[in-house]
C-alpha positions as CSV (number, residue, x, y, z in Angstrom):
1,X,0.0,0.0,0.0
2,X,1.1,3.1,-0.8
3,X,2.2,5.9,1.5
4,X,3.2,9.7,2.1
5,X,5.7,10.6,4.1
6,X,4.6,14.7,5.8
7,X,6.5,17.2,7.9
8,X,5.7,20.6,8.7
9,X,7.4,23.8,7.2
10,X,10.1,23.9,10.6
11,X,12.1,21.2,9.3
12,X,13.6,23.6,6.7
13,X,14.1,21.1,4.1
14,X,15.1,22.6,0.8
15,X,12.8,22.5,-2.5
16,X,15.0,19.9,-4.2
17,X,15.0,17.2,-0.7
18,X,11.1,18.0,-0.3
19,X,10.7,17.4,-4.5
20,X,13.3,14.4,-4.7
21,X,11.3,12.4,-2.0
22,X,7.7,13.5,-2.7
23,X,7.3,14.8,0.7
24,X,4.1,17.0,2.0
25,X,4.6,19.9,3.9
26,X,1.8,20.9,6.4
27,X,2.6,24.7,6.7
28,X,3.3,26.7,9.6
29,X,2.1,30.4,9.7
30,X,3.5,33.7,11.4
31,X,2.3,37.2,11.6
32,X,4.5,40.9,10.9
33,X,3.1,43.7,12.7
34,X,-0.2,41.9,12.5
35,X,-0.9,40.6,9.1
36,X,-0.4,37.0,8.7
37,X,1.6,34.7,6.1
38,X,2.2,31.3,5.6
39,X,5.7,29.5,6.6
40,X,6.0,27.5,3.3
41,X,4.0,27.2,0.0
42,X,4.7,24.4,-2.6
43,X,6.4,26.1,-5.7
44,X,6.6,29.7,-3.9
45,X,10.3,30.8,-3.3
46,X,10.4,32.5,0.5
47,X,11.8,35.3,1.1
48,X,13.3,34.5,3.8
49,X,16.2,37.4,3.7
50,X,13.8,40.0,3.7
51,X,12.1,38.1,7.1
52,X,15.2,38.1,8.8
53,X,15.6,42.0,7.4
54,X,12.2,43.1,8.7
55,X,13.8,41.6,12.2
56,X,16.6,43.9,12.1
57,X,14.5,46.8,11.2
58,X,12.3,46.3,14.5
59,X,9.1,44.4,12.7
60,X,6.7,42.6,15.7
61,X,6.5,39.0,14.6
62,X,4.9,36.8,16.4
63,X,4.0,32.7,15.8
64,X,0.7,30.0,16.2
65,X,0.8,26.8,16.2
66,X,-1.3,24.7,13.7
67,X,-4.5,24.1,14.9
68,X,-6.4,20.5,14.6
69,X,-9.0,21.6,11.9
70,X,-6.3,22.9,9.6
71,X,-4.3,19.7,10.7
72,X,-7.4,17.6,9.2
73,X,-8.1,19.5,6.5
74,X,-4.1,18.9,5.4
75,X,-4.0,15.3,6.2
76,X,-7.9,13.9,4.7
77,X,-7.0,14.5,1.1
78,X,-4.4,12.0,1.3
79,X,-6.8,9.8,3.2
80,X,-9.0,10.8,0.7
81,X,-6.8,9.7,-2.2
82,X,-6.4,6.0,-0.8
83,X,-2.6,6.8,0.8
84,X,-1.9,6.3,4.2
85,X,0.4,8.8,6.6
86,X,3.0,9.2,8.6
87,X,3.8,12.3,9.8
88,X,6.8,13.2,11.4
89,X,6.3,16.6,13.5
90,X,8.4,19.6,15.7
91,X,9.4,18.6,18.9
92,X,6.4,18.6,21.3
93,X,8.5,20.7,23.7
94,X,8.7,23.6,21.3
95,X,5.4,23.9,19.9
96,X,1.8,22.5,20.3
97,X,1.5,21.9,16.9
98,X,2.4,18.1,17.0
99,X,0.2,17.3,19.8
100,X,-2.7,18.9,17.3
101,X,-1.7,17.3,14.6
102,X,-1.9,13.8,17.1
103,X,-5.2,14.8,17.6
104,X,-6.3,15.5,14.1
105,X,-4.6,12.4,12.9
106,X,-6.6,9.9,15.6
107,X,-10.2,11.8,14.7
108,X,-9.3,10.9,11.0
109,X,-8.3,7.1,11.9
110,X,-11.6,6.8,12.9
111,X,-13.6,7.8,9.7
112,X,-11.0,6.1,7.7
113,X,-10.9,2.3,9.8
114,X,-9.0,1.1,6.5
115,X,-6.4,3.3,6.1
116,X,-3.1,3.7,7.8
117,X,-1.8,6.8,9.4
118,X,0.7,7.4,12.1
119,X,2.8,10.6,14.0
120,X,5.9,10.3,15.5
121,X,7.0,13.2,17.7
122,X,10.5,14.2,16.1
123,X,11.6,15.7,19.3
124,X,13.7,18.0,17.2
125,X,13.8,21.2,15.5
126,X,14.7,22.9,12.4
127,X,16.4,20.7,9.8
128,X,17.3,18.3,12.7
129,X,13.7,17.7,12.3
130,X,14.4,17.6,8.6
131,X,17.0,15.6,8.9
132,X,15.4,12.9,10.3
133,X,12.4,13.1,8.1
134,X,15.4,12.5,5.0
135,X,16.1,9.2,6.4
136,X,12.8,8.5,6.7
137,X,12.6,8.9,2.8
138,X,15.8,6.8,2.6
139,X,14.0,3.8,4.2
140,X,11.1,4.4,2.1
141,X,13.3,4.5,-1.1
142,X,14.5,1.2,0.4
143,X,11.1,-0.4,-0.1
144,X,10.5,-0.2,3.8
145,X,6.8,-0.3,4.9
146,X,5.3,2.4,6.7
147,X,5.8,0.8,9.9
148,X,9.1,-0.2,9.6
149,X,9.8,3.5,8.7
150,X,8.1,4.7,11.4
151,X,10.1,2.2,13.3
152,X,13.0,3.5,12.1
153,X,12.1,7.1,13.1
154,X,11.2,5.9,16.2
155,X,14.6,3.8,17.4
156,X,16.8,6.4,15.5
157,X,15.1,10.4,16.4
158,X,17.3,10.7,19.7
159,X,21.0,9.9,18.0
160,X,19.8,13.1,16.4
161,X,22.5,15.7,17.1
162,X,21.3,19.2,17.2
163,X,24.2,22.0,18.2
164,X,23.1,25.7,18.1
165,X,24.5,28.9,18.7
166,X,23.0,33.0,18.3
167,X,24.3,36.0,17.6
168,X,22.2,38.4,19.4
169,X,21.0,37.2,22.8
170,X,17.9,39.3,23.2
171,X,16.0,37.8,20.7
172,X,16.3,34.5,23.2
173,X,15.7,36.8,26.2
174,X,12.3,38.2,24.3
175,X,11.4,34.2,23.7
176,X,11.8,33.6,27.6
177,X,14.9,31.8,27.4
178,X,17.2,33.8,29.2
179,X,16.8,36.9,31.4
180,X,17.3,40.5,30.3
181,X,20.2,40.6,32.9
182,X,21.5,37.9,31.0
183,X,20.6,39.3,27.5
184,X,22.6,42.3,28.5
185,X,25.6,41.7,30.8
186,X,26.3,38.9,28.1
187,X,25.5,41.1,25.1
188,X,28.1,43.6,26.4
189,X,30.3,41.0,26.9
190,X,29.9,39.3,23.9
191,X,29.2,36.1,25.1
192,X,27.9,33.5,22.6
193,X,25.6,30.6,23.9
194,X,26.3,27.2,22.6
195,X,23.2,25.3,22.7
196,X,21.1,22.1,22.3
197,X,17.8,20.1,21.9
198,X,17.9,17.5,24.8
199,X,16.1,13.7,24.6
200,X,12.9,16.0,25.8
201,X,12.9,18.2,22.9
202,X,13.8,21.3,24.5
203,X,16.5,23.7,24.0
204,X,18.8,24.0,26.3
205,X,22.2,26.0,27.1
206,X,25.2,23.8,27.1
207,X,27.8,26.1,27.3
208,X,29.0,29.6,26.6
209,X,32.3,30.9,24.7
210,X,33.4,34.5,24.1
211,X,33.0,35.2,20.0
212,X,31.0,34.4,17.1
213,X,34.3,32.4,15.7
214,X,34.7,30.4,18.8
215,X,31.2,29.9,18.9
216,X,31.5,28.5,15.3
217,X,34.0,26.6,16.5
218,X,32.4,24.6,19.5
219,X,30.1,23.5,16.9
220,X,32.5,21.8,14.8
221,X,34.4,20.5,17.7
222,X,30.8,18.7,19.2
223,X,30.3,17.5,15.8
224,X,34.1,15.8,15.9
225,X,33.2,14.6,19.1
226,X,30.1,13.1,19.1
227,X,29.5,12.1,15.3
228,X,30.0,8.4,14.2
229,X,31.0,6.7,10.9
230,X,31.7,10.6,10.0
231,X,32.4,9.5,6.1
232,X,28.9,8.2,5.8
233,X,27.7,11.4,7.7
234,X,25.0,13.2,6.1
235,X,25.6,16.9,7.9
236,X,22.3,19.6,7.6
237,X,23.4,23.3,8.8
238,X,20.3,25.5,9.0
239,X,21.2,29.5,9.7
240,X,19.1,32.7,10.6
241,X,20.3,35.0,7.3
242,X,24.2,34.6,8.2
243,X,25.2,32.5,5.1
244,X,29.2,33.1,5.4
245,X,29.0,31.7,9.4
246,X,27.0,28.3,8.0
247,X,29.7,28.2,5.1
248,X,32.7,29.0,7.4
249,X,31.5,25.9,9.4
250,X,30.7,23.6,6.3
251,X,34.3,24.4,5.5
252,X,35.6,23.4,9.1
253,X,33.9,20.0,8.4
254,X,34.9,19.5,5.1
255,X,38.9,20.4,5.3
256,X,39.4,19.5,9.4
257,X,36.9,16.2,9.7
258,X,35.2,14.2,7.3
259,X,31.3,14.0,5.8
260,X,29.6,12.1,3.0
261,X,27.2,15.8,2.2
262,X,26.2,18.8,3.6
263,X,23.0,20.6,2.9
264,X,22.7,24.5,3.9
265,X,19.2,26.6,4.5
266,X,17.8,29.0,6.7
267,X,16.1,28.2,9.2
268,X,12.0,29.4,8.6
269,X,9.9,32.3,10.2
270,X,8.4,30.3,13.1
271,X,12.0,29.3,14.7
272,X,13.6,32.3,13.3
273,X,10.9,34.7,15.3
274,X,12.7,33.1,18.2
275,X,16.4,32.6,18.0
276,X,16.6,35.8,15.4
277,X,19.0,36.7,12.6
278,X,22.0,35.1,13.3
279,X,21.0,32.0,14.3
280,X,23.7,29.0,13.0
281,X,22.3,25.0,13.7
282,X,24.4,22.0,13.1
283,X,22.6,18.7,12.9
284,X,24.0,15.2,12.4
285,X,24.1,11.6,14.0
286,X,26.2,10.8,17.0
287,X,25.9,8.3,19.9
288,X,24.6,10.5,22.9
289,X,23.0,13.9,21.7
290,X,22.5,14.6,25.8
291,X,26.4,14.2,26.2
């Protein structure tokens, strides 16, 4: 039986991963001083500069998550069409948007008693989250059955390595994650937070070093720490509008470790809104993503 394979618009996959592996993308949406826009929309290019610009310029964004009616009303076509689902959502921790989509998904297994569909809470974020969902795909290439893909999922989500830093601390201190003091003693100081998604799904500080470059740099050394089989590696480094940081690191991998590919995007609106411009993600697979 045939099956699709969905995410929602914070993994930050690119056009060419979510077009190679016929993947669905249930949309997140954000708002600008008020008026409301959609996180991703098949075929439309984002502008996702100009977001991270209207950030710098002062703009009031603020974020929902997806409800369950507009949960239903992306997953019944599908249904619908005679495929069954499995979604693979943002961490739980970080937005209510999976636990809607749950919801959704079990009120549309009962009006549809012969078709399949399953969620499986990611617990990760940006193209961690996208990450996953690419091996996902790979099973599926493979010929895997929707259960043993979700299996997969399942057994494999929390060897999923997520490593973040930010430029500006106050967008994190406007998101409740640290304190103003915080924001501004370490703003003045220039303190950079290294960060990461825990086997709950939350962010959480790990450390702190002095310097976007040595921030950049406790990235690459977590990833030469904790990363396994590093040739077969497949590397995702999502960023917040700061393109020659997320190339600087690819380059640190490429010429100081070792990677099969690495894949480079921004990270969307929704996440963006909280860690601001100047966010830089590294996601991979390692042994312990709590160590």
């Amino acid at each position: 039986m045939s099956f699709v394979i969905a995410t929602d618009s914070s993994a930050n996959l690119t056009d060419e991963i979510i077009e190679k592996y016929s993947l669905e993308i249930l949309s997140l949406s954000y708002l600008v001083d008020g008026k409301e826009y959609s996180g991703y929309t098949k075929g439309v290019k984002t502008d996702l500069s100009g977001f991270y610009k209207s950030m710098r310029d002062g703009a009031k964004i603020t974020t929902s998550c997806v409800n369950v009616e507009t949960a239903k009303k992306f997953l019944q076509p599908y249904l619908e069409n005679g495929s069954d689902i499995l979604y693979i959502g943002f961490s739980s921790a970080l937005s209510a948007t999976y636990a809607n989509v749950e919801t959704a998904a079990k009120e549309l297994a009962a009006l549809y008693p012969q078709r399949k569909i399953y969620t499986v809470d990611s617990l990760a974020a940006s193209m961690g989250e996208g990450l996953l969902v690419t091996y996902a795909a790979m099973e599926k290439e493979k010929g895997k059955s929707i259960e043993e893909v979700r299996d997969f999922v399942e057994a494999n989500k929390l060897k999923l390595c997520h490593q973040f830093t930010v430029d500006d601390l106050m967008f994190l201190k406007r998101g409740g994650r640290i304190s103003s003091g915080t924001a501004l003693i370490g703003t003045i100081l220039k303190i950079k937070p290294v960060l990461h998604v825990d086997n709950l799904g939350r962010l959480i500080p790990k450390g702190k070093v002095i310097g976007r470059k040595a921030s950049i740099k406790a990235l690459f050394n977590k990833y030469v720490e904790k990363a396994y089989d590093k040739k077969n590696q497949l590397v995702y480094i999502s960023h917040g509008d700061c393109i020659e940081d997320a190339q600087y690191l690819a380059d640190l991998i490429r010429n100081q470790s070792e990677c099969k590919d690495i894949v480079i995007n921004y990270v969307d609106q929704v996440i963006g809104a909280h860690s601001g411009p100047g966010t830089l993600a590294l996601f991979f697979l390692g042994n312990d993503r709590e160590a």
